[in-house]
N, C-alpha and C positions, 0 to 999 in steps of 0.2 A: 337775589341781588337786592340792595338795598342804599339809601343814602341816610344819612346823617343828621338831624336838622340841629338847627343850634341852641335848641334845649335841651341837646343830652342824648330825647328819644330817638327813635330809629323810625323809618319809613321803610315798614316790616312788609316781606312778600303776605300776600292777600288773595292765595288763590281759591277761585271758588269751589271748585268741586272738593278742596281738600277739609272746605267749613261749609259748607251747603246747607249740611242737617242741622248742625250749630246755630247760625244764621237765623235760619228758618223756625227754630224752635223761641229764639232771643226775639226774634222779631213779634211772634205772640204774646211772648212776655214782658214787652215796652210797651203793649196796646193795651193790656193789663193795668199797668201802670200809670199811662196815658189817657186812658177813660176816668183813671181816677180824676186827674189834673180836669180834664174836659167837664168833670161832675161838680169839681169845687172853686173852680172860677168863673168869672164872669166874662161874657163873649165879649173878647176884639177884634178888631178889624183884620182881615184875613185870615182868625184864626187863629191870632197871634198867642191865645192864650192855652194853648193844647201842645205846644211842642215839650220836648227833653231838651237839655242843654248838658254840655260837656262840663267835669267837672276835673277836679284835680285826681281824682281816683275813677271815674267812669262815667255815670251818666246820670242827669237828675232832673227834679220837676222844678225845684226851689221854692218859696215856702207858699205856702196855700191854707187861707182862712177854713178856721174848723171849729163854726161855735166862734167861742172867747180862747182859742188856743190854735197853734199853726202846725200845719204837718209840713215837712218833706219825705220827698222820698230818691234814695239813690243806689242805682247799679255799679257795685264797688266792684271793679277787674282785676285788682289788685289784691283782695283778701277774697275776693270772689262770695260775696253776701248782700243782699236786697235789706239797707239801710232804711228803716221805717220809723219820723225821728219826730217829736214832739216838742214844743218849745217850753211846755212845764216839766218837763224833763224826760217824760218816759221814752222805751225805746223797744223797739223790735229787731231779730235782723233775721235774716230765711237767706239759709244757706244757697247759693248759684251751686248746683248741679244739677249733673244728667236726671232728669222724672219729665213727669209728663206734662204737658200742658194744664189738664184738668187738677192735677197734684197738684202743680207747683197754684193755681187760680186757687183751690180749696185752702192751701193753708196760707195765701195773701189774706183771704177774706180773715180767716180766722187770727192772723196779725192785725187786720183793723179793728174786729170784734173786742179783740184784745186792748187796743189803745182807745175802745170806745168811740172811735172814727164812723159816724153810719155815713155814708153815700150809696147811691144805686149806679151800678155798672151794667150797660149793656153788655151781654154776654156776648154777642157776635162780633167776629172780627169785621175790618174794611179796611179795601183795598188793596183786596188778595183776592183769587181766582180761586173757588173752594171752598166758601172760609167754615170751617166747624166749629162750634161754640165749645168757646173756655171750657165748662164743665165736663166735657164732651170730647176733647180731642184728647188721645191717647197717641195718636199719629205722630206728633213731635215730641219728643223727649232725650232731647241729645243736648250734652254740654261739654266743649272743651276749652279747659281755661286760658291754654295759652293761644288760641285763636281769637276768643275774646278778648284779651288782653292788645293780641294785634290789633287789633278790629278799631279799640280804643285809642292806641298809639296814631293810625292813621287819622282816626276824628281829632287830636289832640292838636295835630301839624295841619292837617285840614283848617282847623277853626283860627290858629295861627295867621295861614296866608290871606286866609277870608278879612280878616278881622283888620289888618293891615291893608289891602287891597280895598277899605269896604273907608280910607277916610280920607280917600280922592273923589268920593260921593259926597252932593252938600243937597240933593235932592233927598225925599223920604228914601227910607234903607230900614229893609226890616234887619233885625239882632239875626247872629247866626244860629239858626234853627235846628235842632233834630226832628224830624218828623215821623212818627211811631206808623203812621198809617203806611207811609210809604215806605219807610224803614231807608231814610237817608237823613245826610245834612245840607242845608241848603239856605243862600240869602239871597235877595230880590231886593233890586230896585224899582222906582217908579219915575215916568216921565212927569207926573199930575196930572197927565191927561186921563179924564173916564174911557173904557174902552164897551165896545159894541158888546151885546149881549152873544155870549158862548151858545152856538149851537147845541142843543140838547143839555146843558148843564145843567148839576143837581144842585141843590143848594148850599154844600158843599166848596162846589166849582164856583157858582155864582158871586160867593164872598171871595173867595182866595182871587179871583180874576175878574175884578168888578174897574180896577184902572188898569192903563197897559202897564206892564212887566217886563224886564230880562232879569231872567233867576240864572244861578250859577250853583250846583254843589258836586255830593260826591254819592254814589250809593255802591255796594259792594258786589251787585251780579245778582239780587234776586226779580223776581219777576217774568223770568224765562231770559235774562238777555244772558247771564253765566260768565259775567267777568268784573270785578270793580271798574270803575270809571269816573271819572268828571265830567260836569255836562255844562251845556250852556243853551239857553231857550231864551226868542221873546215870545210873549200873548201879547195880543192876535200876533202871528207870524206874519213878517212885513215880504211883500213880493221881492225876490231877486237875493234874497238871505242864502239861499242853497247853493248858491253858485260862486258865495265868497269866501276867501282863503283865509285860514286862520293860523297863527303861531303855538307852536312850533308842526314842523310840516307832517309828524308822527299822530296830530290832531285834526277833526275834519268834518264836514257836515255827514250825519247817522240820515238817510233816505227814511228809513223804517221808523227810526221814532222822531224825526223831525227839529233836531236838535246836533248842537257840537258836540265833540264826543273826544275826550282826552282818553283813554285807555291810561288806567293805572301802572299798569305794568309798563307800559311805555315811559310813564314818567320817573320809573325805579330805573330808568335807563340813562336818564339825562346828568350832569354831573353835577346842578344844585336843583332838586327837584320842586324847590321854593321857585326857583329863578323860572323856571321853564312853567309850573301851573300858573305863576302871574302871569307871563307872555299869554297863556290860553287864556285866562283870567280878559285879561283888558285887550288882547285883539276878538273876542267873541262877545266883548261886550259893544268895544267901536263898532264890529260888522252890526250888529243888530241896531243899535244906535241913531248911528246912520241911515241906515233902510229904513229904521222908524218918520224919520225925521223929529228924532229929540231936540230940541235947544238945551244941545251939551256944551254952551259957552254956559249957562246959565245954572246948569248942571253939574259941574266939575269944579275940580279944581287940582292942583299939583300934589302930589303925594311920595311920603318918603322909598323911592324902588329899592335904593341904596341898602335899607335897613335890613328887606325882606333878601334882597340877594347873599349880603352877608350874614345873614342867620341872625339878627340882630334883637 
């Protein structure tokens, strides 16, 4: 089952166990790409400078200094090829299919090699449970395009609602993010308040959660949880958050991870699926809000609903 959105695409079923290996192998292969980004820019604030961002055909870094010449790089789901693109013109592209991790790692390197691109990439993954090094994993090597492809179509209407939903914010608001580590997409606001020091956090955590937060995104069921979703968090978690109700009533506070939790599938159920992850959207950002004690007069402002309900 599915809806419609009003760019044409479709809010394509996304069940995990039927891309798991998929997933899971892409997800390696975004961190691949994503260490590149991490190696050739310079560090901002949260981080800001390591995500993927959606693009018109799949997923990308956008341009990144190399020397006196700028690389991109982008995961095209639509001709299914790893676009390695030069602003003096040269170009690579390494076909998306099924091989292995270490495969698909050995002839990225040897596309850089190629374009004269030198960066040092940490070979080990993070923020996975396991992680085997690039050169090294044989373990993943699964690729199916037309799950890809969905995968993409969901980021595509995802980054839609966000991106519309994200200019009733007049507080900082990070860009809508893909995050390789995590293998989601996700934006965050800020109160401006600095928030307490994270127990145990690495430094990592430290930057990303240095002021308080409510982030909002989407990730598709890896991690051990095995279902796509929407979520909703603040840092630090305000007391009495768990016990508030959130819209629509098919969305709800997760015990386990500490968080709202819209069920994707749930939301291929509703009859404008725009309409319904705004409602989760801005009632789990008020519940957190609130319990924070934000100055959301000073924070806010009115924003077009109308646009996103009608597909606009």
């Amino acid at each position: 089952m599915s809806g419609v959105a009003g760019n044409g695409l479709q809010w394509p079923a996304l069940p995990w166990g039927e891309w798991a290996e998929t997933a899971n192998t892409l997800h390696m292969w975004t961190q691949i790409v994503g260490k590149t980004r991490l190696a050739l820019t310079p560090l901002q604030n949260h981080w800001w400078n390591v995500p993927l961002y959606v693009t018109a055909h799949g997923l990308g870094t956008s341009a990144m200094v190399c020397g006196d010449d700028v690389l991109d790089i982008e995961f095209d789901f639509l001709t299914h090829g790893l676009h390695l693109r030069l602003g003096s013109g040269k170009e690579h592209i390494l076909p998306l299919r099924a091989q292995t991790v270490a495969d698909f790692y050995k002839e990225y390197l040897d596309c850089l090699a190629a374009l004269e691109v030198s960066v040092e990439i940490w070979p080990m993954p993070v923020e996975v449970a396991n992680p085997i090094r690039f050169d090294l994993d044989t373990e993943h090597k699964s690729y199916d395009p037309a799950y890809a492809h969905r995968f993409w179509q969901v980021l595509v209407n995802t980054e839609k609602v966000f991106r519309e939903w994200g200019t009733g914010f007049l507080g900082k608001v990070s860009p809508v993010h893909f995050f390789w580590g995590s293998f989601d997409m996700a934006v965050t606001r800020f109160s401006g308040r600095a928030a307490p020091p994270r127990p145990g956090a690495d430094k990592i955590q430290r930057e990303a959660y240095s002021h308080e937060v409510i982030s909002a995104g989407f990730w598709p069921g890896n991690g051990g949880y095995g279902a796509a979703a929407f979520y909703c968090y603040a840092a630090p978690v305000p007391e009495g958050l768990a016990e508030v109700k959130v819209r629509p009533e098919s969305a709800g506070w997760d015990k386990a991870l500490g968080e709202f939790i819209f069920k994707y599938d749930e939301v291929l159920k509703e009859a404008s699926p725009e309409q319904a992850l705004i409602e989760f959207l801005e009632s789990s950002y008020a519940a957190a809000a609130d319990a924070a004690k934000w100055d959301r007069a000073a924070l806010e402002r009115g924003w077009p609903l109308r646009r996103v309900a009608e597909g606009g």
